[in-house]
N, CA, C, O and CB atoms as a CASP TS submission, in Angstrom:
PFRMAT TS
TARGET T0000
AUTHOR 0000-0000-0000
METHOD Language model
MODEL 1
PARENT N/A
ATOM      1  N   UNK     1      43.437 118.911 172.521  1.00  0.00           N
ATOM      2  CA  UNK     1      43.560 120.251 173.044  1.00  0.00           C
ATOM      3  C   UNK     1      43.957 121.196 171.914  1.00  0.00           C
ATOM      4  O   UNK     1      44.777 120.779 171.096  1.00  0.00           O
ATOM      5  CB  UNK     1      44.586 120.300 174.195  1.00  0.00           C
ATOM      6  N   UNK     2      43.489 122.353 171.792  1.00  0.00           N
ATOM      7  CA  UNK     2      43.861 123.191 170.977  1.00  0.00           C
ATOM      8  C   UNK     2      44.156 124.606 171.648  1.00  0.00           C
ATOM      9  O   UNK     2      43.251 125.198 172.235  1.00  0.00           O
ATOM     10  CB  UNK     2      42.913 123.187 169.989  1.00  0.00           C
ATOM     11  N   UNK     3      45.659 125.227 171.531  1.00  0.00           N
ATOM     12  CA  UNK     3      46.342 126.078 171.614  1.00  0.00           C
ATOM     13  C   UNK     3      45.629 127.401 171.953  1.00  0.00           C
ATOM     14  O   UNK     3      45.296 127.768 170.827  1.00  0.00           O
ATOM     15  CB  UNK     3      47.010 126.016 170.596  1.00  0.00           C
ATOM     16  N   UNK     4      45.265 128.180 172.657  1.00  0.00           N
ATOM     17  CA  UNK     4      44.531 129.593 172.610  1.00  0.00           C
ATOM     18  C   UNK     4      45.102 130.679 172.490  1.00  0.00           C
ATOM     19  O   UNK     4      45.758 130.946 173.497  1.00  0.00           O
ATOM     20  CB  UNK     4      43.874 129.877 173.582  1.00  0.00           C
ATOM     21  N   UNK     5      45.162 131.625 171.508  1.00  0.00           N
ATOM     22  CA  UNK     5      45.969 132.979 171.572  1.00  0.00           C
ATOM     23  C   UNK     5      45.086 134.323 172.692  1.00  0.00           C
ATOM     24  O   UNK     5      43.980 134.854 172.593  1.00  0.00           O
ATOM     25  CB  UNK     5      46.070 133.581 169.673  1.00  0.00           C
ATOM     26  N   UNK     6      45.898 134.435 173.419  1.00  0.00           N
ATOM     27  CA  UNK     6      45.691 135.307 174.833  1.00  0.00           C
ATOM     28  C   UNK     6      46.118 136.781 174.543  1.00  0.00           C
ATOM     29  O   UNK     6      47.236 136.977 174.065  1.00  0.00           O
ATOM     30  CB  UNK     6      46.704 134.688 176.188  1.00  0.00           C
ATOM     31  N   UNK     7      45.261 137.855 174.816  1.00  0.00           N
ATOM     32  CA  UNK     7      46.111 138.999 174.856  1.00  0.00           C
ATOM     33  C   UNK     7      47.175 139.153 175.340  1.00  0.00           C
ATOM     34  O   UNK     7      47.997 139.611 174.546  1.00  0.00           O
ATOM     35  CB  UNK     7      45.699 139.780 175.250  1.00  0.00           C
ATOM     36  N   UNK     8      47.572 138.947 176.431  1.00  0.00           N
ATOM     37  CA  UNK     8      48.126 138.692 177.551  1.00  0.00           C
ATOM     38  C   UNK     8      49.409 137.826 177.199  1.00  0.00           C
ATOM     39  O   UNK     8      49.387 136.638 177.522  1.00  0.00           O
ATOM     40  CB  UNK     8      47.130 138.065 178.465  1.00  0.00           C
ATOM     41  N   UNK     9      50.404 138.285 176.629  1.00  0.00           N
ATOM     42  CA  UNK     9      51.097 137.208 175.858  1.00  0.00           C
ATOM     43  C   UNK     9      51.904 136.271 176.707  1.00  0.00           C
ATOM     44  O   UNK     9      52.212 135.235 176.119  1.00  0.00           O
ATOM     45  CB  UNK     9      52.008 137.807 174.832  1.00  0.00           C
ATOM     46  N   UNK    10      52.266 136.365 177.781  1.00  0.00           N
ATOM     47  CA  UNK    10      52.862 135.900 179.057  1.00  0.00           C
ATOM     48  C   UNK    10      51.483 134.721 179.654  1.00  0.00           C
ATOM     49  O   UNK    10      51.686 134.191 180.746  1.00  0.00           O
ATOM     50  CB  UNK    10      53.231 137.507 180.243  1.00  0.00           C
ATOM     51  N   UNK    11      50.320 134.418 178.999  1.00  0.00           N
ATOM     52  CA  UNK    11      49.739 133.719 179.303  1.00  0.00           C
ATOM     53  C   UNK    11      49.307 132.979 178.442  1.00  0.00           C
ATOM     54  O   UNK    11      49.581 133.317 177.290  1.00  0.00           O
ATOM     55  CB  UNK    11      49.160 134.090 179.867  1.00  0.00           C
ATOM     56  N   UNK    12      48.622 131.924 178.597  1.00  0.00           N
ATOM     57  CA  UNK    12      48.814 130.658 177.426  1.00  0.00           C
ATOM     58  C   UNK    12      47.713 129.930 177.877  1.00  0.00           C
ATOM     59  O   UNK    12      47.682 129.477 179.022  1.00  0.00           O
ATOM     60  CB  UNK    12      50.349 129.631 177.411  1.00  0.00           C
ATOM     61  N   UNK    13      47.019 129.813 177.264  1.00  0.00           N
ATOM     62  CA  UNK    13      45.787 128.750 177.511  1.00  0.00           C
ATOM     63  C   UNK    13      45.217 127.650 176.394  1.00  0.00           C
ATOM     64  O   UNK    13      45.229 127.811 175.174  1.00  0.00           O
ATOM     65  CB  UNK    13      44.545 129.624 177.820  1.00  0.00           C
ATOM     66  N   UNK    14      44.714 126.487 177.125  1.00  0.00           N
ATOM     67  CA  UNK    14      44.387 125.316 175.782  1.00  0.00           C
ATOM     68  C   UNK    14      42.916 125.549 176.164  1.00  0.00           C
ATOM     69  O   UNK    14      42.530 126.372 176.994  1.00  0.00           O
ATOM     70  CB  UNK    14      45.074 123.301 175.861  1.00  0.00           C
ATOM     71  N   UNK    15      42.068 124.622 175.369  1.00  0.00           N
ATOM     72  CA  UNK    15      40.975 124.202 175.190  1.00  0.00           C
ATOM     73  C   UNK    15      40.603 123.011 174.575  1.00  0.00           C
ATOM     74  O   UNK    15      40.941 122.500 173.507  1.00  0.00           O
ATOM     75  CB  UNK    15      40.528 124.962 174.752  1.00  0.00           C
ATOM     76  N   UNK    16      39.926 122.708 175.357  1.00  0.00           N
ATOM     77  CA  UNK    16      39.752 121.083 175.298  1.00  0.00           C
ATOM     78  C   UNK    16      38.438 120.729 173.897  1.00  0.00           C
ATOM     79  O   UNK    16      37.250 121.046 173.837  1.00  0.00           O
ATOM     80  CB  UNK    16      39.049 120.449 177.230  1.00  0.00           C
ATOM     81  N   UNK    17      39.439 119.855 172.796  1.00  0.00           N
ATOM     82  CA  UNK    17      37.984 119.616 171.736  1.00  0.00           C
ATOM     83  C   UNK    17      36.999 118.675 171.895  1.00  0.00           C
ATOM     84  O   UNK    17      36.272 118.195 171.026  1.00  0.00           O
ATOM     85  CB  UNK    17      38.293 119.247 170.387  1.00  0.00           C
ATOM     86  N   UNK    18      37.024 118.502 172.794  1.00  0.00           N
ATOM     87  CA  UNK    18      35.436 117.495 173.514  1.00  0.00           C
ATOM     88  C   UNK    18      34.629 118.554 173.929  1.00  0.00           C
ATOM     89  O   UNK    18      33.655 119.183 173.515  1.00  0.00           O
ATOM     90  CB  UNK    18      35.660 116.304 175.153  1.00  0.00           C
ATOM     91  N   UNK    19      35.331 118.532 174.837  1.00  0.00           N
ATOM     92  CA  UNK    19      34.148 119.791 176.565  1.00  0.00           C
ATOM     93  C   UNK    19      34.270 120.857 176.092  1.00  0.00           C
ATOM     94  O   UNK    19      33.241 121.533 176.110  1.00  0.00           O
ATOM     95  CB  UNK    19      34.829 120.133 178.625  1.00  0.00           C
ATOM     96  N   UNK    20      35.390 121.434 175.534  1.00  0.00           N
ATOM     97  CA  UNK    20      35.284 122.999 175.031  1.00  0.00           C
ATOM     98  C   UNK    20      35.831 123.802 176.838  1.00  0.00           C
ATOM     99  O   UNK    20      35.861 125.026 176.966  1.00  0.00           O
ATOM    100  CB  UNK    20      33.046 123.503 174.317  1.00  0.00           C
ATOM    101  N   UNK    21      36.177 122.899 177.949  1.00  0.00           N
ATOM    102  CA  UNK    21      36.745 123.174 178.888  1.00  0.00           C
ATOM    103  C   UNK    21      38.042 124.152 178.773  1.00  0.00           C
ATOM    104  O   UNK    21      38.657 123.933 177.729  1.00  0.00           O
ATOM    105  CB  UNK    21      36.919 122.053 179.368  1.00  0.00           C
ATOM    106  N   UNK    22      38.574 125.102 179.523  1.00  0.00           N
ATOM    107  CA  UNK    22      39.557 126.349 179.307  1.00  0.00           C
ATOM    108  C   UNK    22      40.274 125.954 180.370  1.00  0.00           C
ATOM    109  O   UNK    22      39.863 125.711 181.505  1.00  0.00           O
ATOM    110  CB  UNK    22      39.004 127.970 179.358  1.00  0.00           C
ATOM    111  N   UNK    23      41.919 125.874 179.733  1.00  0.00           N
ATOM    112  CA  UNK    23      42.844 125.166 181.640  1.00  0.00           C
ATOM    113  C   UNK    23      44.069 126.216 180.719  1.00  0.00           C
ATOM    114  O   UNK    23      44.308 126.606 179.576  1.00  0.00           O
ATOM    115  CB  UNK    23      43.493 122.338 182.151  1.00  0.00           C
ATOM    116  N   UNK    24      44.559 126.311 182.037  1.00  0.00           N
ATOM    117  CA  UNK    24      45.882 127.395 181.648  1.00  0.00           C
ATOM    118  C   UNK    24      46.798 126.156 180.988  1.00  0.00           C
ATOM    119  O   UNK    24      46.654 124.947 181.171  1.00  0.00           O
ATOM    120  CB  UNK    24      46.837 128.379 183.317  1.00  0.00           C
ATOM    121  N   UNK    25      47.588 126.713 180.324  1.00  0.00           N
ATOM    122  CA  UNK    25      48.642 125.702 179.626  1.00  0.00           C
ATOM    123  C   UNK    25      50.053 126.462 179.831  1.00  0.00           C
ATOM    124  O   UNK    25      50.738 126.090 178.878  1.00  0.00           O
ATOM    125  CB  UNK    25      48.289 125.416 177.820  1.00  0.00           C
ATOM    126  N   UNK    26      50.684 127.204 180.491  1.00  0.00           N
ATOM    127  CA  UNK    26      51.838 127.295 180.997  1.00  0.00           C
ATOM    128  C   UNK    26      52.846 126.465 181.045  1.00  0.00           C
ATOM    129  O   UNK    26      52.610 125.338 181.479  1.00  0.00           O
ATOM    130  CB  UNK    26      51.702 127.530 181.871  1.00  0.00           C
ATOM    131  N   UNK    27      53.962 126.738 180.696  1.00  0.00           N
ATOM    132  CA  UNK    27      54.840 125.343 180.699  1.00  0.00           C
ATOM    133  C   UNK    27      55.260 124.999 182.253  1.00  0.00           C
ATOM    134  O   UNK    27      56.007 124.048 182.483  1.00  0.00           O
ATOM    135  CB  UNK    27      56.375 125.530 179.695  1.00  0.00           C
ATOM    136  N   UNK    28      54.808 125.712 183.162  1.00  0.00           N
ATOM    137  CA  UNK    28      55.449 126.108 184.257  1.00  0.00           C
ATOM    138  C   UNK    28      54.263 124.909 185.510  1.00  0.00           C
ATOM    139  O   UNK    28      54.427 124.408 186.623  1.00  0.00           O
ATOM    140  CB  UNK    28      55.401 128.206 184.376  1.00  0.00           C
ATOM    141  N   UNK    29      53.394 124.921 184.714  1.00  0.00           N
ATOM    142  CA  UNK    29      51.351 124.484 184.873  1.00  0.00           C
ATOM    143  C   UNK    29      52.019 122.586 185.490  1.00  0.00           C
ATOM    144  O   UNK    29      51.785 121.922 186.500  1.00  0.00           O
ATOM    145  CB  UNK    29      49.810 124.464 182.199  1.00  0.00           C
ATOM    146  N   UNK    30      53.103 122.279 183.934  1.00  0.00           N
ATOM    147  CA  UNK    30      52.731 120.913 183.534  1.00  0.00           C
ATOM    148  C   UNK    30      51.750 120.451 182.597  1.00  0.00           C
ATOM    149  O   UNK    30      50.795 121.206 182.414  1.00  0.00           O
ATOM    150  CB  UNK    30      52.412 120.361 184.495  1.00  0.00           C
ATOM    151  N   UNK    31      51.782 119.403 181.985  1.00  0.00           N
ATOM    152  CA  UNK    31      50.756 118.576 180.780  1.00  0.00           C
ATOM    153  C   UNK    31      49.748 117.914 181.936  1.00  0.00           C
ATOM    154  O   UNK    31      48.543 118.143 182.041  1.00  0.00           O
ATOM    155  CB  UNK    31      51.739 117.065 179.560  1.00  0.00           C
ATOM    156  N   UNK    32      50.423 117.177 182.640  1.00  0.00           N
ATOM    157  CA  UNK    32      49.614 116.241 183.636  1.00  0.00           C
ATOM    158  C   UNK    32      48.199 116.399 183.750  1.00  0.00           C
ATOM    159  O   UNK    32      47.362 115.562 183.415  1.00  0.00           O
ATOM    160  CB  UNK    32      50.075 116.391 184.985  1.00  0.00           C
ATOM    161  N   UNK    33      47.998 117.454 184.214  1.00  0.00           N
ATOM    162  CA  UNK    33      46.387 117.496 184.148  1.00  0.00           C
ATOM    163  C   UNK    33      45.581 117.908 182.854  1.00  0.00           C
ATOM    164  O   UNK    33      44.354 118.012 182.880  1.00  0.00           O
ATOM    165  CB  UNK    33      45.922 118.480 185.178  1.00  0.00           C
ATOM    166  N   UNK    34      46.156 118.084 181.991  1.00  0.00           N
ATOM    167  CA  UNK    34      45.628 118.001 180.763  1.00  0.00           C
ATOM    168  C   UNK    34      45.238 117.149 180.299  1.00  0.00           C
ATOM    169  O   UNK    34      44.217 117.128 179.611  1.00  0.00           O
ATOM    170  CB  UNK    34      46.127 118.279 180.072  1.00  0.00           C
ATOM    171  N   UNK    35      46.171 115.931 180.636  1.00  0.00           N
ATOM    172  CA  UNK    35      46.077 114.367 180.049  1.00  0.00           C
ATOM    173  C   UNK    35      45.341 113.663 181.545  1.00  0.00           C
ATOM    174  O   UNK    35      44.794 112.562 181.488  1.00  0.00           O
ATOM    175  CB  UNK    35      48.026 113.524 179.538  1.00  0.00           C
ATOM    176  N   UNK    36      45.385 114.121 182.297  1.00  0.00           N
ATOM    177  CA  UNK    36      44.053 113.426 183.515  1.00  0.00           C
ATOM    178  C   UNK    36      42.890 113.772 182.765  1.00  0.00           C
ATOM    179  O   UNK    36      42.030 112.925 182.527  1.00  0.00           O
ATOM    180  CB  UNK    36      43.866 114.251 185.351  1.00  0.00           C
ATOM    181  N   UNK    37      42.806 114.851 182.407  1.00  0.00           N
ATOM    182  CA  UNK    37      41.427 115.825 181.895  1.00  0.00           C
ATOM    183  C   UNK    37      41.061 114.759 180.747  1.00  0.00           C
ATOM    184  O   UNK    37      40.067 114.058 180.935  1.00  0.00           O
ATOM    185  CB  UNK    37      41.812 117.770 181.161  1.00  0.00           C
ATOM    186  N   UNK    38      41.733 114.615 179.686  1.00  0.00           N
ATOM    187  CA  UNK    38      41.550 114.094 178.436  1.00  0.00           C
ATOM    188  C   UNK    38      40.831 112.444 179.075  1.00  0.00           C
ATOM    189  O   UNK    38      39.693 111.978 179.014  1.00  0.00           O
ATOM    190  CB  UNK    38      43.230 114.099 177.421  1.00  0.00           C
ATOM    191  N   UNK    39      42.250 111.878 179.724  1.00  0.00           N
ATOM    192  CA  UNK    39      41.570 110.686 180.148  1.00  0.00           C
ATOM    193  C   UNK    39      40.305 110.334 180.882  1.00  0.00           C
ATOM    194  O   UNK    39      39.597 109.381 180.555  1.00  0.00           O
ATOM    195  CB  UNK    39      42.290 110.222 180.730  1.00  0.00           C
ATOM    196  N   UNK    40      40.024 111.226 181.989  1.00  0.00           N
ATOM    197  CA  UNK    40      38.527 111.310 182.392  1.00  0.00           C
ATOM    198  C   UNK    40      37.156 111.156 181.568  1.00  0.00           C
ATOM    199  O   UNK    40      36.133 110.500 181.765  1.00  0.00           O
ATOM    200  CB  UNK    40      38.422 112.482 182.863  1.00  0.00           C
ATOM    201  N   UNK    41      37.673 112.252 180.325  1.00  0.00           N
ATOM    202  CA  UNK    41      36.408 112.449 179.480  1.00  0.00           C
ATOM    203  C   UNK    41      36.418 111.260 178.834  1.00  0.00           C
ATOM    204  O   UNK    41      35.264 110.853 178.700  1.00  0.00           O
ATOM    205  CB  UNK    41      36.343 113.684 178.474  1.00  0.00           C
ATOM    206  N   UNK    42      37.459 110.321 178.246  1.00  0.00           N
ATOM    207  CA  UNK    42      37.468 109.472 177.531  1.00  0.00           C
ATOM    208  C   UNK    42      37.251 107.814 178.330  1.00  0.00           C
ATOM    209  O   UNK    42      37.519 106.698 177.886  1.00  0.00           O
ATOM    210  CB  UNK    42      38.676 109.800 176.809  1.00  0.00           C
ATOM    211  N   UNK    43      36.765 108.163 179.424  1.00  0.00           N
ATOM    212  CA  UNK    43      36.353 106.596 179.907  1.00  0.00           C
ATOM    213  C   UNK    43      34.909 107.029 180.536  1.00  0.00           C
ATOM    214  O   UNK    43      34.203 106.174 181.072  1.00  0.00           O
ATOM    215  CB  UNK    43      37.596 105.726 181.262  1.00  0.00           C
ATOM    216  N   UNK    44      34.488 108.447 180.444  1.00  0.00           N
ATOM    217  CA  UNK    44      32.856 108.772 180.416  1.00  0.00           C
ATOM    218  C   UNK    44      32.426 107.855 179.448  1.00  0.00           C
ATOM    219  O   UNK    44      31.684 106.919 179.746  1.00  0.00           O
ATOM    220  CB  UNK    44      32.361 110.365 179.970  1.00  0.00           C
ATOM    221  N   UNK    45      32.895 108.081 178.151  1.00  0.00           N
ATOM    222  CA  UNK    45      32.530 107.655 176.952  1.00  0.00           C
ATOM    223  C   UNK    45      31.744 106.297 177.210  1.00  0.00           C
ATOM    224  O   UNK    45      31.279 105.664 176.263  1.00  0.00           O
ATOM    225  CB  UNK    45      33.760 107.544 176.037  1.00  0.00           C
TER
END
């Protein structure tokens, strides 16, 4: 995942370096589905 700078500075978003997929990253969000996300793509494989 790589970090996204938002205008919006109160908002925070990653991006995924496989899919290029956009998920809010809030600390408020949780990792969890980031790392479901990651793991999904990685047993497509």
């Amino acid at each position: 995942m790589t970090k996204l700078e938002c205008e919006n500075k109160d908002e925070l978003k990653a991006q995924c370096n496989h899919c290029k997929s956009i998920f809010s990253a809030k600390s408020s969000s949780g990792t969890s589905y980031l790392r479901r996300h990651l793991n999904s793509y990685l047993k497509k494989k």
